[in-house]
C-alpha positions as CSV (number, residue, x, y, z in Angstrom):
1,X,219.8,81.1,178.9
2,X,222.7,80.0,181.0
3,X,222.0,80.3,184.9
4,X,223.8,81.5,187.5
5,X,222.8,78.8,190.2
6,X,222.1,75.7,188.0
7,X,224.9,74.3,186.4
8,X,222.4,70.8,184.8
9,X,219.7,68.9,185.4
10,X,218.0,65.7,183.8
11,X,214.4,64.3,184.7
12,X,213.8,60.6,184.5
13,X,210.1,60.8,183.7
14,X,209.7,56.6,184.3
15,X,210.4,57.4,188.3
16,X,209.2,61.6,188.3
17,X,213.2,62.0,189.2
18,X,214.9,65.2,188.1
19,X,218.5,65.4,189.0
20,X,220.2,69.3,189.7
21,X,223.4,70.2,189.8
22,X,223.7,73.7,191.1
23,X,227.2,75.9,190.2
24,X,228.6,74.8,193.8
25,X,228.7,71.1,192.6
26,X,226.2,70.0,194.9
27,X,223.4,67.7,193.3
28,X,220.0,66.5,194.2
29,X,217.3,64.2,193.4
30,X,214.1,65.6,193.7
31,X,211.0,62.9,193.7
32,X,208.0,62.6,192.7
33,X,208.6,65.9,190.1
34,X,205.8,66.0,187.8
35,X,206.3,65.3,183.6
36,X,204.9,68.8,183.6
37,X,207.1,70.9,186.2
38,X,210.3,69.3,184.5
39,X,209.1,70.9,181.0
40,X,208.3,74.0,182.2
41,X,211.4,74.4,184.1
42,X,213.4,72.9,181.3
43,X,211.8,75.9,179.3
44,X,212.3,78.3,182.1
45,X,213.9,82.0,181.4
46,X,215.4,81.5,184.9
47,X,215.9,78.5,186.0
48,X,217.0,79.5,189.0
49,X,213.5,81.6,189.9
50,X,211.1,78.6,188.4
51,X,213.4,75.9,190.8
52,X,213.0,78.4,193.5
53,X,208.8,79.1,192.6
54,X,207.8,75.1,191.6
55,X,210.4,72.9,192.9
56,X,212.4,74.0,195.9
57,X,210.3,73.0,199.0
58,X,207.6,71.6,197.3
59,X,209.1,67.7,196.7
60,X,211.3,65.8,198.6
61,X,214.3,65.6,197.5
62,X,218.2,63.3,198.5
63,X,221.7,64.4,198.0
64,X,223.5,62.6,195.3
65,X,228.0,62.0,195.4
């Protein structure tokens, strides 16, 4: 299902990386993302409720350009 705040993401499972790019065209690197919270948000409903549940102040994260 499309999402209303999360336009992509990608997960680099060699460095736990996954990559977000919200609707507003900001993107972020969040570390140290587990091989397991990037599948279950890829399978997410919502992504935007699982990011907000698992991922959104739970790692670190850096803005990317």
């Amino acid at each position: 299902m499309p999402s209303s705040v999360i336009r992509s993401f990608a997960y680099d499972p060699e460095h736990h990386r996954l990559a977000v790019t919200f609707v507003s065209g900001k993107s972020y690197a969040y570390l140290g993302v587990p091989e397991g919270v990037a599948a279950n948000f890829s399978r997410a409903f919502s992504k935007g409720e699982y990011f907000n549940a698992a991922i959104r102040d739970l790692y670190p994260f850096e803005k990317l350009r």
